[in-house]
C-alpha positions in Angstrom: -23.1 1.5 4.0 -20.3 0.0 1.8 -18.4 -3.0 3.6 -15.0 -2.1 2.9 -13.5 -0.1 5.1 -10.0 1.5 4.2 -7.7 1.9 7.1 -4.8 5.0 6.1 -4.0 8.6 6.8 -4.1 11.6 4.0 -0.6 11.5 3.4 0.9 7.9 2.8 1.6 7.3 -0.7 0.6 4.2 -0.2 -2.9 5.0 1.0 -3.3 7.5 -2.2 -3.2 4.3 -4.2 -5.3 2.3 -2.5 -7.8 5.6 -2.3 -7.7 6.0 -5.9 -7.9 2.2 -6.7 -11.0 2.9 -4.8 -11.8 6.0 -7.5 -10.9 3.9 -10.5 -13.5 0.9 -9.4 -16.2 3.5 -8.6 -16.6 2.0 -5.3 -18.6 3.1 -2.2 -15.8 2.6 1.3 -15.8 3.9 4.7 -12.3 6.3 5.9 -10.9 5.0 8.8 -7.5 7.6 9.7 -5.2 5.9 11.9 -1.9 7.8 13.5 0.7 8.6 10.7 3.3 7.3 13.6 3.4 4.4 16.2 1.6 3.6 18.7 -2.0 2.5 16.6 -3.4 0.3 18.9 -6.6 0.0 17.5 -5.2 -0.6 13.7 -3.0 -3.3 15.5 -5.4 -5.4 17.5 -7.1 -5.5 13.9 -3.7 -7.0 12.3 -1.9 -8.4 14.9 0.7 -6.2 15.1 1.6 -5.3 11.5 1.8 -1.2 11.1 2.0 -0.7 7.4 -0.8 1.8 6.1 -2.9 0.9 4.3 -4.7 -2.2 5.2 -8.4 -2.9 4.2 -11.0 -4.3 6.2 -14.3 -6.6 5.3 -15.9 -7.7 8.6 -13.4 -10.0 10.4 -10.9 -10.0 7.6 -8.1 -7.8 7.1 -6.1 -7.0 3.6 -2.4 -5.9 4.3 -0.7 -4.5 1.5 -1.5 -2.8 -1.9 -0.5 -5.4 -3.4 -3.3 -7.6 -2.3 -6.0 -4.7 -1.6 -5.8 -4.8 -5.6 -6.7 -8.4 -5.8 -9.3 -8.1 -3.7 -10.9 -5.1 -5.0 -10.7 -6.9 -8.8 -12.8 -9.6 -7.4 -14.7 -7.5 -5.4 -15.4 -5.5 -8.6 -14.3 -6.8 -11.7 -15.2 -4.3 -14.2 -13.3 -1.6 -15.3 -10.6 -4.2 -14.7 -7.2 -3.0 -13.5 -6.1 -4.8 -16.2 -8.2 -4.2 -19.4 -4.6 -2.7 -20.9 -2.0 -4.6 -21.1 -2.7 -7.9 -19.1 -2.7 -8.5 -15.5 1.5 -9.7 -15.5 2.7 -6.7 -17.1 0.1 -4.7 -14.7 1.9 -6.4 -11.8 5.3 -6.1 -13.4 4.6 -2.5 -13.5 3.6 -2.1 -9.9 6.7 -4.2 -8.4 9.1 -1.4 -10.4 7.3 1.2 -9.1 6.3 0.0 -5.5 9.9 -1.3 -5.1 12.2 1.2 -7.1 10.4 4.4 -7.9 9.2 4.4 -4.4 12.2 4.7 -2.4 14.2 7.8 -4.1 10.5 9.6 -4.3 10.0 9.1 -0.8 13.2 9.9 0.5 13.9 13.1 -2.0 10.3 14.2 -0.7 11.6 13.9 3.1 14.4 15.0 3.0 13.3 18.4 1.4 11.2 18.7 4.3 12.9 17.4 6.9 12.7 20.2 9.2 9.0 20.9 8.9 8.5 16.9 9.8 8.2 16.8 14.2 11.1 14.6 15.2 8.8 11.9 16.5 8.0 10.4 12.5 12.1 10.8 12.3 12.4 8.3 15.3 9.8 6.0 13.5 10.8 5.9 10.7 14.1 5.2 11.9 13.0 2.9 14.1 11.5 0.7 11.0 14.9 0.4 9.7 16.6 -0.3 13.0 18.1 2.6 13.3 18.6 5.7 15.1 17.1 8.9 13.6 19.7 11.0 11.6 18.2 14.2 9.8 21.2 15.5 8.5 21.9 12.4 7.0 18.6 12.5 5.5 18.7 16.3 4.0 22.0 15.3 2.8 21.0 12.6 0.8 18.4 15.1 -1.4 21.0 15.5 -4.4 21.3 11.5 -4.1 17.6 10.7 -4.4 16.8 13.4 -6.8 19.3 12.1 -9.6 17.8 8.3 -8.8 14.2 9.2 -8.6 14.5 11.3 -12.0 16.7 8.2 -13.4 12.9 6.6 -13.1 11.1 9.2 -14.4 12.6 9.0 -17.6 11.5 6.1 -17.5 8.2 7.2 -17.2 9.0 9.5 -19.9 9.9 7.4 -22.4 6.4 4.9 -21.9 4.8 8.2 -22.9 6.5 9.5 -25.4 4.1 8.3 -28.4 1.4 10.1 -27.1 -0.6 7.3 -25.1 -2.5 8.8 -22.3 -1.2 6.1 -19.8 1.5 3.8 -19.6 0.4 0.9 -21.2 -1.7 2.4 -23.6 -5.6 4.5 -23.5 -6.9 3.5 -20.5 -5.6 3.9 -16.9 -5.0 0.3 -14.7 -2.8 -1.1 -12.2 1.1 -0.2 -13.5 -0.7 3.8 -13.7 -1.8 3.1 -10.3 1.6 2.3 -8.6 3.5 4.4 -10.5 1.0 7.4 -9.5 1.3 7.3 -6.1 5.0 7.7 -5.9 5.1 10.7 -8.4 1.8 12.2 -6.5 4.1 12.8 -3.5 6.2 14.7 -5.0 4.0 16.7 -7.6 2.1 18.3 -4.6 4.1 20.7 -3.6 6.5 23.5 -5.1 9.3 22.4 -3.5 9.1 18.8 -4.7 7.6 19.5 -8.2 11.1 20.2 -9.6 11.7 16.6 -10.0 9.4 16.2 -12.6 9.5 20.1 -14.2 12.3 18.5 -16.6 9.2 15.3 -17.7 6.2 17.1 -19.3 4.3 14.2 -20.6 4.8 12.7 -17.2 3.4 15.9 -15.3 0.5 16.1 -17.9 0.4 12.2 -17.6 0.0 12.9 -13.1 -2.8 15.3 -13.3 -4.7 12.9 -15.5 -4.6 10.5 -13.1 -5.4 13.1 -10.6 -8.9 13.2 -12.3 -9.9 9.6 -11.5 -10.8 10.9 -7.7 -11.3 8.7 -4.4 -14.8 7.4 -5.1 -17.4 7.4 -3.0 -15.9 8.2 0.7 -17.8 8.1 3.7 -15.7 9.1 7.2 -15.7 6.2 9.7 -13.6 5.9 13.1 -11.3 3.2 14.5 -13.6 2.4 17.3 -16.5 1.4 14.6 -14.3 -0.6 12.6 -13.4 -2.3 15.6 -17.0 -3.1 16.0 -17.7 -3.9 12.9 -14.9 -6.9 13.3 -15.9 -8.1 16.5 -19.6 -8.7 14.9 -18.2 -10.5 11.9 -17.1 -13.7 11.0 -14.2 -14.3 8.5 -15.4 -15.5 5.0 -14.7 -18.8 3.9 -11.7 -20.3 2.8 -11.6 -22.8 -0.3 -9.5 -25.8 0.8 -6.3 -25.7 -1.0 -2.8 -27.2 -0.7 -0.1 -25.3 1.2 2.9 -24.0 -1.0 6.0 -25.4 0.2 7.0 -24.4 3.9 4.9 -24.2 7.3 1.8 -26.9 7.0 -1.7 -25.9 6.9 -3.2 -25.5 10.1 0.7 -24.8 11.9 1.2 -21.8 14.1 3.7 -19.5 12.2 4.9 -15.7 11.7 4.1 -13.7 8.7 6.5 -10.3 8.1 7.4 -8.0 5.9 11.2 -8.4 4.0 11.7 -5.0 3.8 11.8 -3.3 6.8 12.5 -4.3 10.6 10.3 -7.6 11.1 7.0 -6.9 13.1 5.9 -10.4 12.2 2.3 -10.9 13.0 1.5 -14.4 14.7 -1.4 -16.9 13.8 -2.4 -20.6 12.4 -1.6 -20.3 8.8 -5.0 -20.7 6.8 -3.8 -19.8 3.3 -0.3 -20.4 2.0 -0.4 -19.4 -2.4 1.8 -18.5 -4.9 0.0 -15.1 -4.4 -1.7 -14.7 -0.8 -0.3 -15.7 2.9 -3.4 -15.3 6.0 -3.3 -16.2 9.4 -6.3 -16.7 11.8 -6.1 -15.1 15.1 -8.1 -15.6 18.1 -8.5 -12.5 20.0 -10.3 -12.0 23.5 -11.8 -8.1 22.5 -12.3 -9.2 18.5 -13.1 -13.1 18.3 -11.4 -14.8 15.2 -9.3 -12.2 12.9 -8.0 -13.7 9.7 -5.4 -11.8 8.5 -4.3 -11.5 4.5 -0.9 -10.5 2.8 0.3 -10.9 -0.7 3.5 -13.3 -1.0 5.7 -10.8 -2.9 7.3 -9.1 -0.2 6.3 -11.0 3.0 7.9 -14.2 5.2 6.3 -17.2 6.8 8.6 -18.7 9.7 7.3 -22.1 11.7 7.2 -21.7 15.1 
């Protein structure tokens, strides 16, 4: 049975790229589903608190972020590299436009066009991740907003295709494919939502090639076996290393996302990169937890 387990729901963009980072690597991984909404009690006693899907487990260490899940899948796998075209900056270049700009107006063109199928419980949540009270009219009103921003991206998208290269950087899928996939796969799912990209043919031809690459090899696990499955490890080593400047080595600090309400999740700081943050928890129900987040996009505060 493959140690990495993937912790997500069918329906997170997010998750879709980390599933088919998982098809693009050819890799073995156990499904763990976990609630689309809060509460997830059992993903947060694994992270301490953080809520974001996906996160990826090994043993008694926990990946937060796509971001980093990439990373760790290249070393877990190196070859085919997510970055065989094009270099590993532009890759990551790539992914920060996508998972930062093209996310936002594909997401919220793709909710509000359904926002009255979604139950009023995942308005509240969502809401509540923004500090702020759920407003669906606000959101359905928004649609012609999002729409002319999101296809302001996808001519973007357009334009990287429009020599005839079967991906964006050139013949071969990698990372920058990978982010930019998963925010144009929620919205080229549905007939509702597949207008955006009607107007960008290369870039509809360009989705169901990437559609091809699948989810690998999937095996369906549940929370209470991951759980398990922690409780029995121990973390895996960590290389001594200097601390970046900020919090010490060995301090007790907070670790949190920039972008949305802060859900910090405490612990002693064990790494501190230009390119990862980890904390080690001690838990009573898990034993020692360590952890992981990439530094684009997260916070470390002393306490």
């Amino acid at each position: 049975m493959s140690d990495l387990i993937l912790h997500h729901y069918d329906g997170s963009p997010f998750a879709e790229k980390a599933r088919t980072m998982m098809g693009f690597k050819g890799l073995a991984w156990q499904s763990v589903e976990i609630p689309m909404i809060m509460p997830k009690p059992d993903f947060t006693a694994l992270t301490g608190g953080y809520r974001k899907t996906p996160a990826l487990q090994i043993g008694a260490d926990i990946y937060c972020d796509t971001r980093l899940i990439a990373d760790v899948l290249e070393a877990h796998k190196p070859d085919p590299s997510f970055y065989a075209t094009g270099g590993e900056g532009l890759n990551k270049a790539l992914e920060t436009w996508a998972d930062e700009h093209l996310f936002w107006p594909a997401v919220g063109f793709m909710l509000g066009v359904f926002a009255d199928k979604l139950p009023m419980a995942f308005h509240e949540d969502r809401a509540a991740m923004r500090g702020a009270k759920p407003n669906v009219e606000a959101v359905v009103k928004a649609v012609p907003v999002a729409l002319g921003k999101l296809q302001a991206h996808l001519v973007l998208l357009e334009d990287m295709l429009s020599d005839g290269r079967d991906y964006l950087l050139g013949v071969a899928p990698g990372l920058a494919d990978l982010a930019a996939y998963h925010c144009v796969w929620s919205i080229g799912r549905a007939g509702k939502t597949r207008v955006a990209i009607e107007p960008f043919p290369k870039t509809d031809a360009w989705l169901s090639r990437m559609l091809e690459i699948g989810h690998g090899d999937k095996s369906d696990s549940d929370s209470k076996a991951a759980l398990e499955v922690a409780a029995k490890a121990t973390p895996a080593d960590i290389a001594s290393m200097d601390a970046m400047d900020g919090p010490a080595l060995g301090s007790q600090v907070l670790v949190g996302t920039e972008d949305r309400v802060p859900e910090p999740v405490p612990g002693e700081l064990v790494i501190s990169t230009s390119t990862e943050i980890a904390v080690r928890r001690q838990t009573d129900d898990l034993g020692e937890i360590v952890v992981h987040f990439p530094r684009l996009g997260y916070y470390i505060k002393a306490l």
